[in-house]
C-alpha positions, -999 to 999 in steps of 0.1 A, spaced: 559 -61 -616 591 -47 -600 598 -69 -570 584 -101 -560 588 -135 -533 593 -168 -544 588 -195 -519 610 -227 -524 637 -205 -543 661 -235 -543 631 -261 -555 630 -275 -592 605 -250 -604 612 -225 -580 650 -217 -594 642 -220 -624 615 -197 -614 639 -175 -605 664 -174 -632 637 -165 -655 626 -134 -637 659 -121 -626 667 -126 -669 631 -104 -670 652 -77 -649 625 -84 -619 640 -80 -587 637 -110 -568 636 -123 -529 640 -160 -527 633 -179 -492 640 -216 -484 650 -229 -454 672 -257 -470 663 -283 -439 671 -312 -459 713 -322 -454 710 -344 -484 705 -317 -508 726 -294 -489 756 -295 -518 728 -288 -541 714 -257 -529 748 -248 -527 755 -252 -564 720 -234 -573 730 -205 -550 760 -199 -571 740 -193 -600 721 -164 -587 731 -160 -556 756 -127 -562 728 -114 -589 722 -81 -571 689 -77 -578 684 -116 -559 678 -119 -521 680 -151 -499 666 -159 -469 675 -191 -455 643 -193 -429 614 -216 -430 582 -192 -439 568 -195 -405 598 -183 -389 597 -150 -409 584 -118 -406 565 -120 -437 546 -87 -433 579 -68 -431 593 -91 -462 557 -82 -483 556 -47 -479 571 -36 -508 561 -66 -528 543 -68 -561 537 -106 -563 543 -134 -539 544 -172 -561 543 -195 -533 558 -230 -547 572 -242 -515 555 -276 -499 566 -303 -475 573 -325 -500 591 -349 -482 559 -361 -462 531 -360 -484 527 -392 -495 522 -407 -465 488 -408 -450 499 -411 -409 512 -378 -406 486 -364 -432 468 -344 -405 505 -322 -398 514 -321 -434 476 -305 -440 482 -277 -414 518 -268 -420 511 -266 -457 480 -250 -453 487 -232 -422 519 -218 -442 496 -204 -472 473 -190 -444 497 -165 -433 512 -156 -463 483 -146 -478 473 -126 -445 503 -108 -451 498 -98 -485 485 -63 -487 455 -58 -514 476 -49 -541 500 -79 -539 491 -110 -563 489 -144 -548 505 -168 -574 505 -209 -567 509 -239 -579 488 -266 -575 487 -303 -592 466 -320 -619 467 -349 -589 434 -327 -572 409 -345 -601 421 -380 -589 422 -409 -612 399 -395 -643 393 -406 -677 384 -387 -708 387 -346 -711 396 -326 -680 391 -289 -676 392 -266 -649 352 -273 -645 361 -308 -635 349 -318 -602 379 -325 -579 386 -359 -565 415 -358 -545 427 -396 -533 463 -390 -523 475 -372 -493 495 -347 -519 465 -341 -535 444 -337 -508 470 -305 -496 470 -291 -527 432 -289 -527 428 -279 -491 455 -252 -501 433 -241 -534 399 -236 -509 419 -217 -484 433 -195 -515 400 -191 -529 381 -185 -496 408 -161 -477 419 -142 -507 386 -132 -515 378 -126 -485 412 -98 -482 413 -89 -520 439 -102 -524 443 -112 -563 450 -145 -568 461 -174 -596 464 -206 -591 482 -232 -619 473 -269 -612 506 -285 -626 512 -316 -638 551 -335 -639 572 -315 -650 608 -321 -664 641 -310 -674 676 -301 -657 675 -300 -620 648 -325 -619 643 -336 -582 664 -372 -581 631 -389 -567 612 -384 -600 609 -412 -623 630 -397 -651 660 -385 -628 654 -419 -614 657 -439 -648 684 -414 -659 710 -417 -630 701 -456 -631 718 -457 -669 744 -429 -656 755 -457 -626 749 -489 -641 730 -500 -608 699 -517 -601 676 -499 -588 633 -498 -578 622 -475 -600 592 -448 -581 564 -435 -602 560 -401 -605 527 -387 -584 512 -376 -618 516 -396 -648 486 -384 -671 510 -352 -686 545 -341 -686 561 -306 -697 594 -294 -697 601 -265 -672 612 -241 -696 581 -240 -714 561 -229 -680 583 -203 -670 569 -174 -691 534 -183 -683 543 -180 -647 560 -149 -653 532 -135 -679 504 -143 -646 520 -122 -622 525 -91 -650 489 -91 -659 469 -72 -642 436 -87 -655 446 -119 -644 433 -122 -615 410 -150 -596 418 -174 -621 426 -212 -619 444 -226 -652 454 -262 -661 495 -261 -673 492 -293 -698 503 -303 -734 466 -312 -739 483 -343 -754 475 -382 -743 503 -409 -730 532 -377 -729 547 -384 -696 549 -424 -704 561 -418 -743 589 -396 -720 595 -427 -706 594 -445 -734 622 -426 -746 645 -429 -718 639 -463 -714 644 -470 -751 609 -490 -747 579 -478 -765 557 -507 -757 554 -493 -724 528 -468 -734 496 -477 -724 476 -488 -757 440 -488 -741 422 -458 -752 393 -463 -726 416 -452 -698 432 -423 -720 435 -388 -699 439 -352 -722 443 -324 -699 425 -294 -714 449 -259 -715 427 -238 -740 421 -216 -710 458 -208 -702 464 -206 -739 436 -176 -744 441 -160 -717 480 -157 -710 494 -171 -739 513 -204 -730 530 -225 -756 547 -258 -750 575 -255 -778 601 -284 -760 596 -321 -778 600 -343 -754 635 -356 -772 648 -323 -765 637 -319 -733 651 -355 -724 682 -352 -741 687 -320 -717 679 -332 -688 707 -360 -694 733 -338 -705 728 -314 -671 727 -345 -652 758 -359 -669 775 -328 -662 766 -325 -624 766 -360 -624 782 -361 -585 754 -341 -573 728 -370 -587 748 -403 -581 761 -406 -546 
């Protein structure tokens, strides 16, 4: 793996994404069309990180204004991150947000070659609301319009990429943490809350049955698109753990009665898959990860608290 795309290169996963393969020496071409004003000072700071890394491209386009065949040509792996997140939790305009999400991974994938890999991430939100052990055999249950993207966007993956051998791996995800946290999450929330000093609604996170911290998935990702046996494959990214992402809130919140106690309604996200087959480790305690998070947001504390 020489050279490869990442969609929503200015994202929370998506730079960090980036970071990690640029560190790998892997040549990188980021695209995000930064159409959001509020984050504008943001993707400003992020680009001064790796922006004058020679080996890192930009392009400041949304997807379906580019010439992605041109863009793929020489490209070894495409990992497609990039969603309209801003919309998808609102069923009126679900109908739009399905086909410019899914219309989006359509033509990327029709402009992969056969030889390019087709990396994306999905969410632990396509099983629904689930109790007990889930694996990747689980039946999914979508019953959110995020959810109901990400699955249309898994069939269309499965379906089209087949169908154009194009390889393919998709990672359903659950919350994920750390610095550069998106501010609507429920621990930048709680976070810049104690940072201000203000009162302020708290928002639940979309998926609250796992958390892991993003450095711990970056190698994985990494590992997926190096493989070359890896192909075809769906993986859950999870501690395998019960109550993590509300014992991370616990934390925060200085609060530990707010873990659910009932062990009825207990979730455990298998990962033995991802573990076997490429290796993933979640190393970060949650106090670590945490602490982190709050001394990145401290630092960059007037990008957070406006």
């Amino acid at each position: 793996m020489k050279k490869v795309v990442v969609t929503g290169a200015l994202g929370f996963i998506g730079f960090a994404l980036c970071q990690r393969l640029l560190e790998r020496g892997i040549e990188v071409v980021g695209i995000d069309g930064m159409v959001d004003d509020r984050l504008k000072e943001l993707h400003e700071e992020k680009l001064l990180w790796i922006g004058r890394n020679s080996s890192f491209t930009f392009i400041n386009k949304k997807i379906e204004d580019i010439d992605l065949r041109t863009i793929f040509m020489d490209i070894d792996v495409v990992y497609h991150l990039a969603a309209a997140t801003s919309r998808d939790r609102n069923w009126g305009v679900l109908r739009s947000t399905i086909e410019d999400n899914v219309g989006v991974t359509g033509k990327m994938i029709s402009a992969c070659a056969n030889k390019t890999k087709f990396i994306f991430t999905s969410s632990t939100q396509v099983y629904g609301e689930r109790t007990g052990i889930i694996t990747e055999k689980t039946p999914l249950n979508p019953i959110t319009p995020y959810s109901l993207t990400k699955m249309a966007a898994e069939s269309l993956i499965q379906s089209q990429c087949i169908k154009s051998s194009v390889p393919f791996v998709i990672f359903r995800l659950p919350t994920i943490y750390g610095p550069w946290q998106r501010g609507d999450m429920t621990y930048s929330q709680l976070i810049m809350k104690q940072m201000s000093g203000l009162e302020k609604t708290i928002d639940s996170d979309r998926v609250t049955e796992d958390v892991l911290y993003i450095d711990d998935i970056l190698d994985t990702l990494v590992n997926a698109g190096m493989k070359e046996a890896c192909c075809n494959e769906v993986f859950n990214l999870a501690t395998g753990k019960i109550n993590q992402w509300h014992r991370g809130k616990a934390i925060i919140c200085n609060d530990f009665s707010i873990i659910p106690k009932d062990e009825r309604l207990q979730v455990s996200i298998n990962n033995e898959k991802v573990i076997t087959q490429l290796g993933f480790s979640h190393i970060t305690t949650l106090e670590e990860g945490i602490e982190a998070q709050k001394e990145h947001m401290t630092k960059y504390k007037h990008l957070y608290v406006k």
